[in-house]
ZATILUM-502895 format. One line per 10 residues: number of its first residue (from 0); their letters; for each residue x, y, z of C-alpha. Coordinates in nm, 2 decimals. Each point is the difference from the previous one (the first is absolute). Layout:
NUM = a = X/Y/Z  ...
This chain:
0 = xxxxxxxxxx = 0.67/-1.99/1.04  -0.16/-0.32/-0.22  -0.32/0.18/-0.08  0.23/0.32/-0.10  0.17/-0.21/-0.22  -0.28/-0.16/-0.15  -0.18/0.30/-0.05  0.29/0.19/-0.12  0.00/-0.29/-0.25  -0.40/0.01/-0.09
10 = xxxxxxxxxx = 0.03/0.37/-0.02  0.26/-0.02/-0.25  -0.16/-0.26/-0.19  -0.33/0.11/-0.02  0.10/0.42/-0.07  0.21/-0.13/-0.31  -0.27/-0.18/-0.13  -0.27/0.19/0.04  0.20/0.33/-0.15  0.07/-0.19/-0.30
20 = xxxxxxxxxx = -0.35/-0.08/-0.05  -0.10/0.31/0.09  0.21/0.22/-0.25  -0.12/-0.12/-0.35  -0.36/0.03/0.16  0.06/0.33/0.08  0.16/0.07/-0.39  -0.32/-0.11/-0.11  -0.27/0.22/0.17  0.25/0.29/-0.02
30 = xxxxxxxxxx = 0.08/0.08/0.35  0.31/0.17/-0.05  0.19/0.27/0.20  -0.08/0.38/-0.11  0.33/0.22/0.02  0.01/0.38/0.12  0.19/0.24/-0.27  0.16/0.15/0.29  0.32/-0.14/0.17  0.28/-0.29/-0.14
40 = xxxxxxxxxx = -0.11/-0.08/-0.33  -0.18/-0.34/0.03  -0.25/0.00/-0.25  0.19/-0.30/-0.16  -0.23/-0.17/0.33  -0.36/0.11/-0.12  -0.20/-0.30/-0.06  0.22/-0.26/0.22  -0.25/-0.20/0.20  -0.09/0.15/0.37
50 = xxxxxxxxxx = -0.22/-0.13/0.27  0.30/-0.28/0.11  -0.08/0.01/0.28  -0.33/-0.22/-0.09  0.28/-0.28/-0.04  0.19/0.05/0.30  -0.27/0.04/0.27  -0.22/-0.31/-0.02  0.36/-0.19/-0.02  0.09/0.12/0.32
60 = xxxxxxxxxx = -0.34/-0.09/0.16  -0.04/-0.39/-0.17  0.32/0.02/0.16  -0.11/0.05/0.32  -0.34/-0.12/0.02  0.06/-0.37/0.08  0.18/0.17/0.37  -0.24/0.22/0.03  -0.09/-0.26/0.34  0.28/0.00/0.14
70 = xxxxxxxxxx = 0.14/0.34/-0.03  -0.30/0.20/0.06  0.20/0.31/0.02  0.05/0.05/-0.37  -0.41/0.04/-0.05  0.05/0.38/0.04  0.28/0.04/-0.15  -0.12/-0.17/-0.32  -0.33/0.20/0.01  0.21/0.36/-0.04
80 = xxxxxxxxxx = 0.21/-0.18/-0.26  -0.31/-0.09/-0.20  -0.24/0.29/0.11  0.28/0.27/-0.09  0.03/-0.23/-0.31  -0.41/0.03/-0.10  0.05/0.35/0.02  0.29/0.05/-0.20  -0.16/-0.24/-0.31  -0.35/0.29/0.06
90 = xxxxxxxxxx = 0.26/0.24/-0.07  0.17/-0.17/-0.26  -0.32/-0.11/-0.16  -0.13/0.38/0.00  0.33/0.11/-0.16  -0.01/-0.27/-0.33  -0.40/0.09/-0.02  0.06/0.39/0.01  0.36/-0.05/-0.24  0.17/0.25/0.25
100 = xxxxxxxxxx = 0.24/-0.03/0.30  -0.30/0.09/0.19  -0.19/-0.27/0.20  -0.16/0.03/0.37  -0.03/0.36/0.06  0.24/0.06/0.35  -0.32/0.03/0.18  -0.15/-0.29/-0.10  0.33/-0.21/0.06  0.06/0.15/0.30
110 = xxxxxxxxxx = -0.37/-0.08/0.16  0.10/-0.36/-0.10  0.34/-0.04/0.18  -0.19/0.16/0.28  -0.24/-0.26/0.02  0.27/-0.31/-0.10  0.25/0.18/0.32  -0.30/0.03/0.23  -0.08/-0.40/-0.09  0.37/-0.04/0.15
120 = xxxxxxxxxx = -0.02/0.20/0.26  -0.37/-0.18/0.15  0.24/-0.32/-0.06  0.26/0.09/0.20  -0.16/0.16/0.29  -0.26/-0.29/0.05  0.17/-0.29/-0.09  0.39/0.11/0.07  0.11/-0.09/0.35  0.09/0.32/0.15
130 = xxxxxxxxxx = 0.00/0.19/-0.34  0.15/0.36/0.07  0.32/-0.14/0.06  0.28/0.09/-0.21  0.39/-0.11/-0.02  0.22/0.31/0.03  0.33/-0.10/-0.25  0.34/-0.07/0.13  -0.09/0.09/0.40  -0.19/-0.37/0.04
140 = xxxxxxxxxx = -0.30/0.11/0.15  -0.38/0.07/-0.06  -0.20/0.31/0.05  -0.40/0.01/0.08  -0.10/0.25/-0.22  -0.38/-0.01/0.13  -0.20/0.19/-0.21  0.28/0.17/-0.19  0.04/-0.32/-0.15  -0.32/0.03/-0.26
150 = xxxxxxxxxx = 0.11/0.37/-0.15  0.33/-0.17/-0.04  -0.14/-0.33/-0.18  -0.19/0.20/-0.26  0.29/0.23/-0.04  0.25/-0.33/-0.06  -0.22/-0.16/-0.23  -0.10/0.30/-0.23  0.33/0.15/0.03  0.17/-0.35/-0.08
160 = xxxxxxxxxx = -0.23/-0.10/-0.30  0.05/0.36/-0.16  0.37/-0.08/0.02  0.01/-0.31/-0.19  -0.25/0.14/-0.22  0.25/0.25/-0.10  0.29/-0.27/-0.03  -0.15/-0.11/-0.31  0.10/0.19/-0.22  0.28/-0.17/-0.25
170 = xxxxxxxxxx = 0.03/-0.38/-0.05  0.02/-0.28/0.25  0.10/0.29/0.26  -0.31/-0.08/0.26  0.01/-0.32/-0.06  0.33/-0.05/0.06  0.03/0.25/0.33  -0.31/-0.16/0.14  0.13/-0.35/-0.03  0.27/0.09/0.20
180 = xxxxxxxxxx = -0.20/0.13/0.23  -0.23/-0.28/0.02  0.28/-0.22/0.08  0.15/0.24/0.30  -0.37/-0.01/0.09  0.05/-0.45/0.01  0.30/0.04/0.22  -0.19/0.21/0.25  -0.28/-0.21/-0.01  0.19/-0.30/0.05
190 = xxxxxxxxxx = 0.23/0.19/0.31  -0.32/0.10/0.19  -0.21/-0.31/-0.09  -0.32/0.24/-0.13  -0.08/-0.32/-0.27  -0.03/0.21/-0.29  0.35/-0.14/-0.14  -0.26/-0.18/-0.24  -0.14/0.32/-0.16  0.35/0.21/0.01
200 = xxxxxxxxxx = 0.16/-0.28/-0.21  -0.30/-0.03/-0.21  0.06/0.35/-0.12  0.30/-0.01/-0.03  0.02/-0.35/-0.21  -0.32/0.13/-0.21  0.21/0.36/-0.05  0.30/-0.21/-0.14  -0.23/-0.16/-0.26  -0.16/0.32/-0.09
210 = xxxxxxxxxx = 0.34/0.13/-0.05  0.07/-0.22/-0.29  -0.20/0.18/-0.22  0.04/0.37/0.16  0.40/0.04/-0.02  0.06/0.28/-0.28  -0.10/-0.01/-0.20  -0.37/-0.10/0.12  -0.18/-0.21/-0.16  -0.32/0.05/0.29
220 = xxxxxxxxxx = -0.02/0.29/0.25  -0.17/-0.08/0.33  -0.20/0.33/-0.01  -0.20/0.14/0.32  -0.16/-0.38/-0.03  0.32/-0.12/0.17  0.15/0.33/0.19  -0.29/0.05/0.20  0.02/-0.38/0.04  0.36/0.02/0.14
230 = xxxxxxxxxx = -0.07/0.32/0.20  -0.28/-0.12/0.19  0.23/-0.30/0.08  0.31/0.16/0.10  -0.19/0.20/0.24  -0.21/-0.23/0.14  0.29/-0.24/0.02  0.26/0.30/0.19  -0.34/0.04/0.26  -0.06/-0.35/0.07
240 = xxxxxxxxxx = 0.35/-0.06/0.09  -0.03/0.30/0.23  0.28/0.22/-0.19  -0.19/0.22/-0.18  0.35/0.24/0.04  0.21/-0.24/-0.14  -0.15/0.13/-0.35  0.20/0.27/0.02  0.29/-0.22/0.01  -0.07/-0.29/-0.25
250 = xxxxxxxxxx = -0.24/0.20/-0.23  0.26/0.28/-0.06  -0.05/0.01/-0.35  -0.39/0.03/0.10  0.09/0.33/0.19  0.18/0.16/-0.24  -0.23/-0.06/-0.28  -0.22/0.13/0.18  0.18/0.29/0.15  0.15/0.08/-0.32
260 = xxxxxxxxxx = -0.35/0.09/-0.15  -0.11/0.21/0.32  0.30/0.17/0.05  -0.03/0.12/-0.40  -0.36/0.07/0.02  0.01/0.25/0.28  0.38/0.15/-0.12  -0.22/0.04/-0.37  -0.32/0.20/0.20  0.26/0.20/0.23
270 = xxxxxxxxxx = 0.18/0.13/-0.30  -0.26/0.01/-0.21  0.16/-0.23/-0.27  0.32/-0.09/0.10  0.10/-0.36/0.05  0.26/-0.15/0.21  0.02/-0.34/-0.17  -0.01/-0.05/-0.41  -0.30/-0.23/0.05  -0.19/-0.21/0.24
280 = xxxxxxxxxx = 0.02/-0.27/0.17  0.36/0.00/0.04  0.08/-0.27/-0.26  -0.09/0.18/-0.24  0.27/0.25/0.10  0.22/-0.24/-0.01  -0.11/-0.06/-0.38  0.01/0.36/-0.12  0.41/-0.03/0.11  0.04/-0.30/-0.23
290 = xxxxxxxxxx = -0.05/-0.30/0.25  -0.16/-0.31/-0.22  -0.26/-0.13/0.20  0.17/-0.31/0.05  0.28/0.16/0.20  -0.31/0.20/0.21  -0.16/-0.32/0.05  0.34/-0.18/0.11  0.12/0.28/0.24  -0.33/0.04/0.15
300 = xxxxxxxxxx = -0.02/-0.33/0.03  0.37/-0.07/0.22  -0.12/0.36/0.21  -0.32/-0.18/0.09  0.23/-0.32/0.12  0.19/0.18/0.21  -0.21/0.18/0.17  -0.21/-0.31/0.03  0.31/-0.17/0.16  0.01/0.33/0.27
310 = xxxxx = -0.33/-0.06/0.07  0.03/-0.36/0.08  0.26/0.10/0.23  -0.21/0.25/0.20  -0.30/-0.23/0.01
């Protein structure tokens, strides 16, 4: 619990300090968010400073780094936060140099989170005591998975990172969901004794400070620099703790992003142009029937905390 604390603390410290650094320095070499035509009208956004997550990813490893000894555990987890993280800034990168919404081409990122899931994987299976292992929620037992257990890692991890992906859509909404998260994630860690409390608080401390700046209206968006990041750790944090099901409990909002845009993509080719939802992800929805992002942001929030607190129960 003191190294949660104190990296809770360092997180927070360090993610408000280096976001305000980092903001005017992105002003000045004009990296700056592009904004589709399409959708709720936010081209008052275009030019507001991306790539946050730049700030809020080294924060939450300084943050760690001095524990790195004594909790071993968080090694992994910190790789696929800052591995997902390197390829979100490529994509971000490719996106200011092109001028276009258009980074990585989904090959090309796709070939990467391969290669940054099968890293985790190799990790787990060789230096995991038995590794295939997983919690099954609210029946307090564990399940061998044997060799079902590597489909279902790669499908967790991609699935999970696409998710959060997706949740950043309007301001401080990831951020804000995943800090949450990231502190359900500390009380688990804490009840089973994994000793990766110091990385869960981390993020969520270095979320908080990032926050400052990314409330509406934004004065920084994290970009694919910092959802990747936080996709690669909510995943590699929900296997590690062996409840890799358990995302479908405190990563609701996750799910239905996600589902949201599948459901409409196949409902669109079915009928040939119809839609089911006014737009997607399903916050934007929300915004086409007048919801201010703030209210999105707060109810999403409180959904995410009490399914968060149900989760907790069943673990």
């Amino acid at each position: 619990m003191k190294q949660a604390i104190i990296t809770f603390g360092l997180g927070l410290i360090l993610s408000t300090i280096f976001t305000a650094l980092l903001i005017p320095f992105l002003k000045k070499n004009h990296i700056g968010q592009n904004i589709r035509e399409v959708g709720p009208k936010h081209q008052q956004k275009a030019g507001t400073p991306t790539m946050g997550g730049m700030a809020f990813v080294p924060a939450i490893i300084l943050a760690v780094l001095p524990f790195i000894g004594k909790y071993p555990a968080v090694i992994p987890v910190l790789a696929m936060t800052f591995g997902y993280g390197l390829i979100g800034m490529l994509d971000d990168g490719l996106k200011k140099k092109h001028g276009v919404n258009e980074g990585l081409k989904a090959w090309q990122k796709f070939g990467l989170q391969l290669i940054m899931t099968a890293f985790f994987c190799w990790w787990r299976m060789t230096r995991v005591d038995n590794p295939t292992m997983i919690r099954i929620p609210f029946v307090q037992t564990e399940v061998d998975l044997g060799w079902l257990y590597i489909p279902l890692l790669f499908l967790v991890v991609l699935g999970t990172d696409n998710g959060v992906n997706l949740t950043d859509g309007i301001d401080g909404l990831c951020s804000s969901v995943t800090a949450v998260v990231a502190l359900f994630f500390t009380a688990l860690s804490i009840l089973y004794g994994t000793g990766t409390e110091p990385v869960t608080a981390a993020v969520c401390g270095a979320l908080l400070g990032f926050l400052l700046f990314n409330t509406n209206p934004a004065r920084i968006f994290m970009g694919d620099t910092g959802s990747l990041a936080l996709g690669g750790f909510v995943a590699s944090m929900a296997l590690t703790l062996r409840q890799p099901f358990m995302l479908l409990i405190c990563g609701i909002i996750y799910v239905c992003e996600t589902l949201s845009v599948m459901i409409q993509v196949s409902y669109f080719k079915l009928t040939h142009g119809k839609r089911v939802f006014k737009m997607t992800p399903i916050h934007h929805t929300f915004e086409f029937y007048g919801w201010s992002e703030a209210r999105i942001v707060i109810v999403f929030t409180v959904i995410t905390a009490f399914f968060c607190a149900l989760a907790y129960l069943g673990a």
